[in-house]
C-alpha positions as CSV (number, residue, x, y, z in Angstrom):
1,X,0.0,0.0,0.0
2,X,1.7,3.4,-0.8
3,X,1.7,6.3,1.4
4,X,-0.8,8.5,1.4
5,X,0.6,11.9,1.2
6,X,-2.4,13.8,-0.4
7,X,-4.0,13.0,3.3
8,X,-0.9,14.6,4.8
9,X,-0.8,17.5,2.7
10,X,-4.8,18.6,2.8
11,X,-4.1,18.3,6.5
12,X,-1.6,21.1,6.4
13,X,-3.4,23.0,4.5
14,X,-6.1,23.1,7.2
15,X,-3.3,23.7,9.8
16,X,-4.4,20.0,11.7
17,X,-2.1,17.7,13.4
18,X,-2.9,14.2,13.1
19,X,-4.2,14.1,16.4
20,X,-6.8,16.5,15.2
21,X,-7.7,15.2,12.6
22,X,-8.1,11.7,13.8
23,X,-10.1,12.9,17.4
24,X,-12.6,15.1,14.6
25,X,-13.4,11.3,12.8
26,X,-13.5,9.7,15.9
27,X,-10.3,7.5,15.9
28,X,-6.7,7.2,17.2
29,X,-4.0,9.6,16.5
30,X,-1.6,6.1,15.7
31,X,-4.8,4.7,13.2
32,X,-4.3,8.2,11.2
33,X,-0.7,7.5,11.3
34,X,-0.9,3.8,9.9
35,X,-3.5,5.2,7.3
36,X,-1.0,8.1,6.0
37,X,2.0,6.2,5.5
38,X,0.1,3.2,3.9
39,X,-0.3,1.1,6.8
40,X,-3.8,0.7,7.3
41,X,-6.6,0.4,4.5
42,X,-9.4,2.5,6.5
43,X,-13.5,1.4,5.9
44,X,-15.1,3.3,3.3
45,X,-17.1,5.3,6.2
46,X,-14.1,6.8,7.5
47,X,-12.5,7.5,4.5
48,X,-15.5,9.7,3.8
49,X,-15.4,11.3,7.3
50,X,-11.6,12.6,6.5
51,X,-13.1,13.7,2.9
52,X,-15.7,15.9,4.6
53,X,-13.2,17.1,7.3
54,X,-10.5,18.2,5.2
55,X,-13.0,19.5,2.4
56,X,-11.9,17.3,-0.5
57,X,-13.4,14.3,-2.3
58,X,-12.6,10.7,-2.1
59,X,-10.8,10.9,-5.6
60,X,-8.4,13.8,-4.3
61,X,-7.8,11.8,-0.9
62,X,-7.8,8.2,-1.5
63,X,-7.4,7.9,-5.9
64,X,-4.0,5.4,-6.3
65,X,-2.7,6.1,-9.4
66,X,-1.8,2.9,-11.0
67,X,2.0,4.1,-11.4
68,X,2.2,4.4,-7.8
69,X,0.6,0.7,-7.1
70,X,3.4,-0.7,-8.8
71,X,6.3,0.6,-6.7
């Protein structure tokens, strides 16, 4: 799974920490962690949580481009 830096960045852009971000979709500041750098493959529902938090959609958050899969 590659790292999901889009996450990362939309989350500076709205000045959060990862702890913030996580405790506004109600889960752990370690289960945002795993989910930015790849670790964790997060449920549908909370993918759409961080989509509405950080303002974006779910193609500009969670989209793999198919050069990146292959790495």
């Amino acid at each position: 799974m590659a790292k999901n830096l889009a996450i990362k960045a939309a989350r500076a852009r709205k000045d959060m920490t990862q702890k913030d971000l996580a405790e506004a979709v109600g889960v752990s500041r370690q289960t945002m962690n795993a989910i930015e750098k790849g670790e964790y493959n997060p449920t549908i529902k909370l993918c759409r949580a961080i989509c509405r938090v950080l303002g974006q959609s779910l193609d500009d958050l969670f989209w793999e481009d198919e050069t990146e899969t292959e790495e």
